[in-house]
C-alpha positions in Angstrom: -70.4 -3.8 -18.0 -70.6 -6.6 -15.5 -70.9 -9.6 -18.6 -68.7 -7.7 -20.8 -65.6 -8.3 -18.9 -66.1 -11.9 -19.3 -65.2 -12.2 -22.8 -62.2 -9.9 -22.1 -60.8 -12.0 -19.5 -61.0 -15.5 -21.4 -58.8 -13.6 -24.1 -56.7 -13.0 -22.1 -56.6 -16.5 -20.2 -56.1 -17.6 -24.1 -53.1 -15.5 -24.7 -51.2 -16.1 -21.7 -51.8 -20.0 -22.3 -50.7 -20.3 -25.8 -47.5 -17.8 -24.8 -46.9 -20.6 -21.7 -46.9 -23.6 -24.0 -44.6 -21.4 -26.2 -42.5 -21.2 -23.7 -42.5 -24.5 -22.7 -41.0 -26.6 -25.5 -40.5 -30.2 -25.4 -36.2 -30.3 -25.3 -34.4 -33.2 -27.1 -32.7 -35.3 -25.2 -29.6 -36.8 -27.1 -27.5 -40.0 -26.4 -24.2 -41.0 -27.9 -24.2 -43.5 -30.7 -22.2 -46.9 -30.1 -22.5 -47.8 -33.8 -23.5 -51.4 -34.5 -21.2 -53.4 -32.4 -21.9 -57.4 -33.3 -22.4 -59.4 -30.0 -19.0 -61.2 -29.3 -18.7 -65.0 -29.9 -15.7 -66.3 -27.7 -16.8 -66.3 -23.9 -13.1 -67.1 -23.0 -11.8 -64.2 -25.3 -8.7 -61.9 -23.5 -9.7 -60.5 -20.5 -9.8 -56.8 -20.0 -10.3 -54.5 -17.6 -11.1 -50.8 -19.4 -10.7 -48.2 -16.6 -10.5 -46.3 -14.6 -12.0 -43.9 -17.2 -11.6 -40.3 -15.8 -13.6 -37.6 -17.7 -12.9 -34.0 -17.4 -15.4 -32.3 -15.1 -16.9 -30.1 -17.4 -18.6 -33.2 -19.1 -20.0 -34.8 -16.4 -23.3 -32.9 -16.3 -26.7 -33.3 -19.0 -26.1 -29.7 -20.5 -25.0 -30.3 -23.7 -22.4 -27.7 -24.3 -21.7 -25.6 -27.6 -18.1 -24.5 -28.4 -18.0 -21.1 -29.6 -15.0 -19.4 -31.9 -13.6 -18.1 -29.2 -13.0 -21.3 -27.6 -15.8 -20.6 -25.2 -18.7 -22.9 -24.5 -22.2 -22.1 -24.4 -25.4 -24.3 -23.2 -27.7 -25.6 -25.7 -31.3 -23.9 -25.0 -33.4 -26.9 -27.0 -31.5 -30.2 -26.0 -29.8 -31.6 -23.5 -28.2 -35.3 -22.5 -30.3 -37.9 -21.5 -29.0 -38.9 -18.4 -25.0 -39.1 -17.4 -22.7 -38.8 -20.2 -19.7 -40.2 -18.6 -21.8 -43.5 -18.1 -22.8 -43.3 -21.5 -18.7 -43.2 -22.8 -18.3 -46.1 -20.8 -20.5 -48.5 -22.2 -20.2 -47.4 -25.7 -16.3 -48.4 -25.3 -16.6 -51.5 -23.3 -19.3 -52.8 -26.2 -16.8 -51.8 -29.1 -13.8 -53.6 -27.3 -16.0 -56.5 -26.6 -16.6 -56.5 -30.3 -13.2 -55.6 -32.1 -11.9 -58.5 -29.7 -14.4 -60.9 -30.3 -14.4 -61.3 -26.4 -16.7 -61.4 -23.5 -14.2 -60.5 -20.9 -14.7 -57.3 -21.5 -15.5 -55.2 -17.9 -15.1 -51.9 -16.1 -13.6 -51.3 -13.7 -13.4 -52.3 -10.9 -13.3 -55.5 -11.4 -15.2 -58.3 -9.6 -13.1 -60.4 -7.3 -11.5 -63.5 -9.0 -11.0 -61.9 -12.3 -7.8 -62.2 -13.5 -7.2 -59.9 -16.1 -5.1 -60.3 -19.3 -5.1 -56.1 -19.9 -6.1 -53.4 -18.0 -6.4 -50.2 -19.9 -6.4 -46.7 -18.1 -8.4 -43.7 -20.0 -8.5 -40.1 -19.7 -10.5 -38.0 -21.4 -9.7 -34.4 -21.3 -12.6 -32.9 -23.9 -15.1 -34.4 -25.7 -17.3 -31.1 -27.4 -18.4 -29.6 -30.4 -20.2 -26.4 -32.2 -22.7 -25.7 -34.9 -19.4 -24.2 -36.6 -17.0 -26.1 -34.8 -15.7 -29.8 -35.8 -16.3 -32.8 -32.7 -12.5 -33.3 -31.0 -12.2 -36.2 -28.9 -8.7 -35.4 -26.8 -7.3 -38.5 -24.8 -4.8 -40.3 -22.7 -4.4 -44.1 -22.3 -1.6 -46.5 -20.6 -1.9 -50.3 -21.4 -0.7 -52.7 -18.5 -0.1 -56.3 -19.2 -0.8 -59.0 -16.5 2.1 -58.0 -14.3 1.3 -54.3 -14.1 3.8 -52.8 -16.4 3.0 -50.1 -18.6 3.3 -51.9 -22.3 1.9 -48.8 -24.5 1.3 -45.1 -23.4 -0.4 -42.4 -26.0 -2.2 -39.0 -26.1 -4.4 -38.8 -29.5 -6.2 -35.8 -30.6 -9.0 -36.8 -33.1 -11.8 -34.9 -34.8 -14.7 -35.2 -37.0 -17.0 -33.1 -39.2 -20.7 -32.9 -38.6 -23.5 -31.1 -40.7 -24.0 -28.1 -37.8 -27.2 -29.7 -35.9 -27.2 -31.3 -32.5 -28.2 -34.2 -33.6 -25.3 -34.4 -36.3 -22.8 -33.0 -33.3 -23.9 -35.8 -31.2 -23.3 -38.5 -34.1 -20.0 -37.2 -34.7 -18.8 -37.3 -30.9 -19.9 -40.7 -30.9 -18.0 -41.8 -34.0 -14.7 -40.1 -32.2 -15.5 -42.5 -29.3 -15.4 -45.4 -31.7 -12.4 -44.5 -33.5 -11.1 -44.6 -30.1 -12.0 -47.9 -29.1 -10.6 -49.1 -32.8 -7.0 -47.8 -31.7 -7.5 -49.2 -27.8 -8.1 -52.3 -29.6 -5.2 -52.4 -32.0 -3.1 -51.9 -28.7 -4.4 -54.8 -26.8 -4.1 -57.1 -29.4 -0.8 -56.8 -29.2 -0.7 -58.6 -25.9 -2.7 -61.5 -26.7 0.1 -63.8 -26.6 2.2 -62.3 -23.7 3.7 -65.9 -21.7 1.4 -66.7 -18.5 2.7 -65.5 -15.1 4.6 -67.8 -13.4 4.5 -68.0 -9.6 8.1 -68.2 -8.1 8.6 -70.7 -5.4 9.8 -69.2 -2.1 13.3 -70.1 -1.6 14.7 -71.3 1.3 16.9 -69.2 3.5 20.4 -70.9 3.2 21.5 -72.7 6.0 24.3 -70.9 8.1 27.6 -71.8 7.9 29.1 -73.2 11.2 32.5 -72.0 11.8 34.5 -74.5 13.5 36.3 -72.8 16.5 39.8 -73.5 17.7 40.0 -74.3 21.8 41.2 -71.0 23.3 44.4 -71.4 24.6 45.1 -71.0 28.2 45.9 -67.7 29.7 47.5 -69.1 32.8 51.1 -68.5 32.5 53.3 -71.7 32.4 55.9 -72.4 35.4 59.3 -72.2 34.3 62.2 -73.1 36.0 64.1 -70.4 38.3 68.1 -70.3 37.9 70.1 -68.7 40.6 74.1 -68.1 41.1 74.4 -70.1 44.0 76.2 -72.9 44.2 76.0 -76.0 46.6 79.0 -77.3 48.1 79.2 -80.8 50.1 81.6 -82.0 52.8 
């Protein structure tokens, strides 16, 4: 009985291994697709700074979420991203302005110190998700500030885009919404390229004062007068 249990308990080794490795799937890790951006060809192009980019906090994690019917969202079980997806939106839109602008003055911010930018564009990205039955919707905010500061262009867009139902597809299409919204961010910069240059204003001077000319105070001590009286003088 002894060497029969031997065979019993490598079965049984056996099953619980190949149920472990069952278990233990390899999970896909997905990235968002930047398209094929050219590489810029003017290094003295407009200069932009593209952020601060805020992105709702339900995004800024690797689960790769699943809108439901309901509007709820779900986890995916088999894939995940591959590292942070806020980072990712950021570089897929600087590399698309970079391109669409033909610049290499392209960078996030902050910017380093010295740079003087020509545009500074301020995102907000409120949802970025999608469903095996649900379309990719890319909702956003962005204000356009020329060099002085002022707002020049302000616009909420709400974009979407069909997808075949996998991940893999999902992903593709969220990454085509990103694009369409550099292609608009772009469109609006361009229309400062040719704003007139800053000009520093002198200091003025403070005007001199005026000097009054004062008159000489006049005395306050009375004046003698002369003192009549009633009497008369007589002479002998």
């Amino acid at each position: 009985m002894r060497f029969l249990r031997l065979p019993f308990i490598l079965l049984v080794t056996g099953v619980l291994g190949l149920s472990g490795c069952s278990m233990h799937q390899p999970v896909a890790l997905y990235q968002l697709d930047s398209g094929a951006p050219e590489q810029p060809s003017q290094s003295a192009g407009m200069a932009v700074v593209l952020g601060p980019v805020s992105v709702a906090d339900y995004l800024q994690r690797e689960t790769f979420l699943q809108r439901q019917a309901d509007g709820s969202l779900v986890a995916a079980t088999d894939g995940r991203w591959a590292g942070s997806l806020s980072s990712d939106i950021d570089q897929l839109l600087v590399r698309q302005l970079a391109w669409r602008l033909d610049s290499q003055r392209v960078v996030l911010a902050p910017a380093s110190t010295g740079f003087s930018p020509d545009v500074q564009v301020l995102l907000s990205i409120t949802r970025l998700d999608s469903g095996s039955n649900q379309p990719a919707i890319l909702d956003a905010q962005w204000r356009v500030l020329d060099r002085r500061g002022h707002v020049r262009d302000n616009r909420i867009v709400h974009l979407q885009q069909e997808h075949q139902g996998t991940e893999a597809s999902q992903v593709q299409a969220q990454g085509q919404l990103l694009q369409k919204l550099a292609e608009q961010l772009s469109a609006a910069v361009k229309l400062l390229a040719n704003q007139p240059a800053v000009v520093e204003e002198t200091p003025k001077k403070p005007a001199a004062p005026v000097q009054v000319r004062k008159e000489p105070e006049k005395s306050k001590i009375p004046m003698a007068a002369p003192i009549r009286t009633e009497m008369e003088v007589y002479r002998f």
